[in-house]
C-alpha positions in Angstrom: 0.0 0.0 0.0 2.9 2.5 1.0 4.4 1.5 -2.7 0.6 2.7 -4.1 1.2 5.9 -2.2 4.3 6.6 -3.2 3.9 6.4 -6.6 0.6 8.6 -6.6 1.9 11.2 -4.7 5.3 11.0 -7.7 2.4 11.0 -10.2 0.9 14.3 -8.7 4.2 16.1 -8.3 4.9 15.4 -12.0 4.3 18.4 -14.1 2.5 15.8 -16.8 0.6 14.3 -13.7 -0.9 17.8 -13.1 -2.1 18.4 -16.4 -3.4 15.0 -17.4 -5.2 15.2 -13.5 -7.2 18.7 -15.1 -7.7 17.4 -18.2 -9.5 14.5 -16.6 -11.5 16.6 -14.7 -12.4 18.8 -17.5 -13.4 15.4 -19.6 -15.8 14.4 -16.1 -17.2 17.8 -15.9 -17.7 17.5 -20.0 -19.5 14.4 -19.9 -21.5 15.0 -16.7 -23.0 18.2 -19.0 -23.0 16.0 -21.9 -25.1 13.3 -20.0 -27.4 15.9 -18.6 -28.7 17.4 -21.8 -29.2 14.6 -23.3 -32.0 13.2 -20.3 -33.3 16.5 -20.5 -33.6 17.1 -23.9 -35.4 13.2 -24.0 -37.8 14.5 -21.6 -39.1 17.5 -23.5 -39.0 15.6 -26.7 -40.9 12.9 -25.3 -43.5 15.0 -24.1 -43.5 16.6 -27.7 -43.9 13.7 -29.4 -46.6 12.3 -27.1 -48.6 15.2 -27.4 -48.0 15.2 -31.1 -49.1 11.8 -31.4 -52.3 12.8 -29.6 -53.2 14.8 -31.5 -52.9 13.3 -34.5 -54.7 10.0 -33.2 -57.6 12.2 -32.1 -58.4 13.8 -35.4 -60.9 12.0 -37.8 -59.3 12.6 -41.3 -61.8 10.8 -44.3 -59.9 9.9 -47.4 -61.4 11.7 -50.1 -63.7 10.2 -52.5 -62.8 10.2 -56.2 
């Protein structure tokens, strides 16, 4: 465990540990936003589309008659 340590604690001192350690944030903080947009844009478009197809079912269309 104290070999584990060690080398994370290298790792973080490390200029190239640093960076790659806020790029890796930046990618979580990306995909969290990524993620959330795309559950809330599913809700609204499944509300559209429900209310869409609701419409559409409730309105008697009669083909027309050559």
């Amino acid at each position: 465990m104290k070999a584990f340590v060690s080398k994370v604690s290298a790792f973080a001192r490390e200029e190239e540990g640093v960076a790659l350690t806020e790029y890796l944030i930046l990618l979580g903080l990306l995909v969290g936003g990524v993620v959330g947009v795309v559950i809330t844009a599913g809700n609204n478009m499944e509300a559209a589309w429900t209310t869409w197809g609701t419409f559409w079912n409730q309105t008697k269309y009669v083909a027309p008659t050559p």
